[in-house]
C-alpha positions as CSV (number, residue, x, y, z in Angstrom):
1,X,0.0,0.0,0.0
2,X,1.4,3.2,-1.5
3,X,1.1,6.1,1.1
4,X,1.4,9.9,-0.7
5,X,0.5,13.6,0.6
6,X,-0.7,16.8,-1.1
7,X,-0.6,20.1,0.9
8,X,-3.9,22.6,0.5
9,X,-3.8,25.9,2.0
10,X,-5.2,25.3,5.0
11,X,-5.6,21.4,5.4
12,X,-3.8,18.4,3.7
13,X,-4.4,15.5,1.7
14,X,-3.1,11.6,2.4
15,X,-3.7,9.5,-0.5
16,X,-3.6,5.4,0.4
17,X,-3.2,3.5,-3.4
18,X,-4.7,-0.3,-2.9
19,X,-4.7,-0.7,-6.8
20,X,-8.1,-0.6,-7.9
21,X,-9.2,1.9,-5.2
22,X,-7.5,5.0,-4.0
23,X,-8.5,6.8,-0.7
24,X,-7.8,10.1,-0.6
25,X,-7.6,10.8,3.3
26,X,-9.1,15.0,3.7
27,X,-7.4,16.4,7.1
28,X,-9.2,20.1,7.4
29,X,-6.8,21.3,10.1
30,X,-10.0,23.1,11.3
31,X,-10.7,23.3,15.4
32,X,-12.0,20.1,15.5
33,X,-9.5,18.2,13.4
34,X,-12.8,17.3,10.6
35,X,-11.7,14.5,8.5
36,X,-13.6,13.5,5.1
37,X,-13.0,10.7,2.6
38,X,-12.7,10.5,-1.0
39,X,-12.4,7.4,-2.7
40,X,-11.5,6.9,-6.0
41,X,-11.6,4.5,-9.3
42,X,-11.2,4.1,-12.5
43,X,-14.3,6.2,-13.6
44,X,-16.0,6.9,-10.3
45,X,-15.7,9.5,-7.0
46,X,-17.4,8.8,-3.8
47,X,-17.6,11.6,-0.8
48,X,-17.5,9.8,3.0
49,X,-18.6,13.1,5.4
50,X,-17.6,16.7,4.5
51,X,-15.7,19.6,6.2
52,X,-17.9,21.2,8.6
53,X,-16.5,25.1,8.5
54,X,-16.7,27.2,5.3
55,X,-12.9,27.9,5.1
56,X,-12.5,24.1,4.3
57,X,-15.2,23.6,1.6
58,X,-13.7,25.5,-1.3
59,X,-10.0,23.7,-1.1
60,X,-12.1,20.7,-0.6
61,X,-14.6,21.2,-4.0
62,X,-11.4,22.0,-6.2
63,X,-9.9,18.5,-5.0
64,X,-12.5,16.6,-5.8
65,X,-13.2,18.6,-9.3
66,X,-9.6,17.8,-9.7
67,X,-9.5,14.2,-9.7
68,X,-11.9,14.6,-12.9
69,X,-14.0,11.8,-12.2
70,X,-17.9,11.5,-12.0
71,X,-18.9,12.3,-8.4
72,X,-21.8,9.1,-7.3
73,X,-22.5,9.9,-4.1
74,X,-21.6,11.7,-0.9
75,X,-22.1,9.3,2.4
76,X,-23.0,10.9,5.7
77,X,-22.8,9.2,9.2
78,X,-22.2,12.0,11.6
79,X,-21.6,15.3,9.7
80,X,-24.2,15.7,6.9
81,X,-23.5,19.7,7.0
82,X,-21.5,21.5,4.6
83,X,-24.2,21.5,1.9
84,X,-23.5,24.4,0.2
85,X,-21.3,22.3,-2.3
86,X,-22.0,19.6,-4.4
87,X,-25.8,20.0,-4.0
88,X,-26.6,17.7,-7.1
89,X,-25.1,14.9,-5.9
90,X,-27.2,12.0,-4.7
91,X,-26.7,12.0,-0.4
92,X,-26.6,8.8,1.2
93,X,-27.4,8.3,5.0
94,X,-29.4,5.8,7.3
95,X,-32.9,6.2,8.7
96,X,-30.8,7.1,12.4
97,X,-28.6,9.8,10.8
98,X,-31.7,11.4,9.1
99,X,-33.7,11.3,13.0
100,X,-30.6,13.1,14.5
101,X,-30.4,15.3,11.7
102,X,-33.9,16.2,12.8
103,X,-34.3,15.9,16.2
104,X,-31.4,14.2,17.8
105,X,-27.8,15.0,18.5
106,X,-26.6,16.2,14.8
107,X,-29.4,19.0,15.4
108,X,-28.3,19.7,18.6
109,X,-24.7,19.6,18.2
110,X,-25.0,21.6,14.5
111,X,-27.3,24.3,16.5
112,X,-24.8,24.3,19.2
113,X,-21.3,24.8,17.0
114,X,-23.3,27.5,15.3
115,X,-23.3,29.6,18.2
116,X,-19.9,28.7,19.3
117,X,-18.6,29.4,16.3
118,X,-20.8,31.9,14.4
119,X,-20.6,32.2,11.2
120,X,-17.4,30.2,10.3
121,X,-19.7,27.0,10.5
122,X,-20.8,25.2,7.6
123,X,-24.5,24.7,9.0
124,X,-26.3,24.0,6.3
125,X,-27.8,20.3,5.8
126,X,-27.2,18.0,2.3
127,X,-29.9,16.3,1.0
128,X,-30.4,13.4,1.5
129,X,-32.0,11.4,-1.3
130,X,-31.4,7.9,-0.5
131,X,-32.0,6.4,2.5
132,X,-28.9,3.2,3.2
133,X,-30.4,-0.1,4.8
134,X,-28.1,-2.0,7.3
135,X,-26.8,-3.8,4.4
136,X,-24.4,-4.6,1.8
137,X,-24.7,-1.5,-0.9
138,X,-22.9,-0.9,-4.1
139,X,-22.1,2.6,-5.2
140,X,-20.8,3.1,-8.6
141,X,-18.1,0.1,-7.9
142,X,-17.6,0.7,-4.3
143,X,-18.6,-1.7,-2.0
144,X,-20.4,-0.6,1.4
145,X,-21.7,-2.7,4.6
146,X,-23.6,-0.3,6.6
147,X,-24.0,-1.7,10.5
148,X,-26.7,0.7,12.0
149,X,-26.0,2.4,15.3
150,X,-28.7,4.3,17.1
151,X,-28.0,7.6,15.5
152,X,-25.2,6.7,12.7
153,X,-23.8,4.5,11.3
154,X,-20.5,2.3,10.8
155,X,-19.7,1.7,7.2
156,X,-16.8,-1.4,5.8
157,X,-15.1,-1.2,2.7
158,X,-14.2,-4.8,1.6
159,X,-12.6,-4.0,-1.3
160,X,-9.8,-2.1,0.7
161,X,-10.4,-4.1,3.9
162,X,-10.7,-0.8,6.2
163,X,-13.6,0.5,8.0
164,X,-14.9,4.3,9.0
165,X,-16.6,4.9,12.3
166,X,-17.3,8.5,14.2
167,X,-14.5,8.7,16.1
168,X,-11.1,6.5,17.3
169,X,-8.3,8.5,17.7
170,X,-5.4,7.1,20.0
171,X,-3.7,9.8,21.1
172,X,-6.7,12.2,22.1
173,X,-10.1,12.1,23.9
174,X,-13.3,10.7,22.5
175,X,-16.6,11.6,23.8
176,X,-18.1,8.4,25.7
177,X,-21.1,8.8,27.4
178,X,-20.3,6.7,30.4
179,X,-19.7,3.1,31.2
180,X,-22.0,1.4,29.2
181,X,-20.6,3.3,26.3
182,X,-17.0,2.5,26.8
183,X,-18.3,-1.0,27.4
184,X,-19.4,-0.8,23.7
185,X,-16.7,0.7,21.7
186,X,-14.5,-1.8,23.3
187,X,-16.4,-4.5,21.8
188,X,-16.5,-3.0,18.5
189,X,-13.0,-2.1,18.4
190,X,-12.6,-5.8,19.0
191,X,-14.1,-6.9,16.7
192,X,-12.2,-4.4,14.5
193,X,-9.3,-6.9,15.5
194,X,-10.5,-9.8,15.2
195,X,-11.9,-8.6,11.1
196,X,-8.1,-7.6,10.9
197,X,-8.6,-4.1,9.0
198,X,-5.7,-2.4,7.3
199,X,-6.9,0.7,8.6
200,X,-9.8,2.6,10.7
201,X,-10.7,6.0,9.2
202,X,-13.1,8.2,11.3
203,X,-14.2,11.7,11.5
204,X,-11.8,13.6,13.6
205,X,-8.0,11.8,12.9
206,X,-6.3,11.0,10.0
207,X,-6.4,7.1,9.1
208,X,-5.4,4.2,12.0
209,X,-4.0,1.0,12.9
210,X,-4.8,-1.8,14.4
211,X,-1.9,-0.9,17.3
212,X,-3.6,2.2,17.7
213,X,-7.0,0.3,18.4
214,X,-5.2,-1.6,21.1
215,X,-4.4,2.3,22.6
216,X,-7.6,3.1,22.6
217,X,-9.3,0.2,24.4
218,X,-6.5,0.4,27.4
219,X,-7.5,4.1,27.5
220,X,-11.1,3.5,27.7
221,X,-10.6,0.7,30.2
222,X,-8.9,3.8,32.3
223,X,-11.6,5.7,31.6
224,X,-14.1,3.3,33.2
225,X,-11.6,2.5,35.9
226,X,-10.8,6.6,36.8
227,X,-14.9,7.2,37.0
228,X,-15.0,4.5,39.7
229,X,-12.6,6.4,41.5
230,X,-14.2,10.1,41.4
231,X,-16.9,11.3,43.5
232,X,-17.6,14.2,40.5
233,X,-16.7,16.3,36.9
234,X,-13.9,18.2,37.9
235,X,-12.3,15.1,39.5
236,X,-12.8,12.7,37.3
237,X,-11.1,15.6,34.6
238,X,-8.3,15.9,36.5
239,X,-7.4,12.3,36.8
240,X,-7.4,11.4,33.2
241,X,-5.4,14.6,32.6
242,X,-2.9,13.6,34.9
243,X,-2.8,10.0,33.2
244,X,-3.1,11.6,29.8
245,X,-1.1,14.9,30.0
246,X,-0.6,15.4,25.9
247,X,-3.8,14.1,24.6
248,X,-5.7,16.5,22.7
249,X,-9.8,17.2,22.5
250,X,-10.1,18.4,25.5
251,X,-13.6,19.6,24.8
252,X,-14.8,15.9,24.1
253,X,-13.3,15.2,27.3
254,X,-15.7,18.0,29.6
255,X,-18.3,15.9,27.3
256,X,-17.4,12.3,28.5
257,X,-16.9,14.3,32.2
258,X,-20.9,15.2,32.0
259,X,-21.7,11.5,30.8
260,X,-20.0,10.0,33.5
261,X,-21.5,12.3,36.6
């Protein structure tokens, strides 16, 4: 697997070549390290999530164009915002991604990062015209297996043996809304394992390991074993930052801190 990089203006670009399919790895470099997907084959383009702040979506539109290839679809999961490009594209997303656009936690997190960050967020929703089943889904050559969660969605690509879910990241925090959480992200990163992917890809860090994976479950065990310890918050935040002094994401980590207590 051939590993490249392009530098944009304000984010970057790593490009994984497995032959038949390219994945084109978008890092915005925005102020919550946004990461969308591009993959690529002989005659088709595929969009996996999109930046999520204006300054990103123009450098992001004249990649794609770029790559001259017919644009199929765009994919959504967790950040179907960002839809003032590409708007004649058909948008893909589960029945639970289309709710939380709605009325769950995209709405309330897209309504919330609009006041936090005024007007540099991209707020405005793509259409979604097709709704994906938990199945196996062919788009234009590229091969999906959707695994519904309550309010997104995990997506495989077997034709490149990696997987995307919301967010990994083994070197920063993650929101996890308490133990019963953590109990279930271990169990899916095991089973990450045990599937043997070449890489993880997920909204908020460029592409990952398996090692990594392995990083992230003993941090989440912490996680669960630090909350036992704490009587509140402020506690419980400054025992994991005293375990994990140079993690990023702080933010996610006041989240996972109002989960917990």
């Amino acid at each position: 697997m051939e590993v490249s990089k392009v530098n944009l203006k304000k984010g970057f670009i790593e490009i994984y070549n497995f032959g038949d399919i390219k994945l084109h790895c978008y890092q915005t470099n925005d102020l919550m390290n946004d990461e969308s997907y591009i993959l690529e084959n002989k005659d088709n383009v595929l969009l996996v999530e999109f930046p999520a702040f204006y300054d990103n979506l123009g450098e992001f539109e004249e990649y794609v164009k770029g790559l001259n290839k017919n644009i199929v679809g765009k994919v959504f999961s967790d950040h179907p915002n960002g839809g003032t490009i590409f708007k004649n594209v058909k948008g893909y997303a589960s029945e639970g991604t289309v709710k939380s656009m709605n009325e769950g936690t995209i709405k309330g997190l897209v309504t919330g990062f609009e006041t936090a960050f005024g007007g540099a967020f991209a707020k405005e929703y793509h259409e979604i015209t097709d709704i994906l089943k938990e199945d196996k889904v062919n788009i234009g050559g590229f091969e999906l297996n959707i695994t519904y969660h309550d309010e997104n969605i995990e997506i495989e690509f077997p034709q490149i043996k990696c997987v995307y879910t919301h967010m990994l990241g083994h070197d920063c925090h993650s929101i996890v809304a308490g133990e019963s959480h953590a109990d279930a992200i271990i169990s899916q990163l095991k089973n990450y394992k045990e599937k043997g992917y070449n890489l993880v890809f997920s909204s908020h860090y460029t592409p990952e390991t398996l090692k990594d994976v392995d990083t992230k479950i003993a941090y989440l065990e912490d996680l669960k074993e630090i909350a036992k310890s704490c009587t509140n918050a402020e506690e419980f935040k400054d025992k994991v930052k005293s375990k994990y002094p140079e993690y990023s994401g702080l933010n996610y980590l006041d989240m996972t801190a109002g989960y917990f207590f």
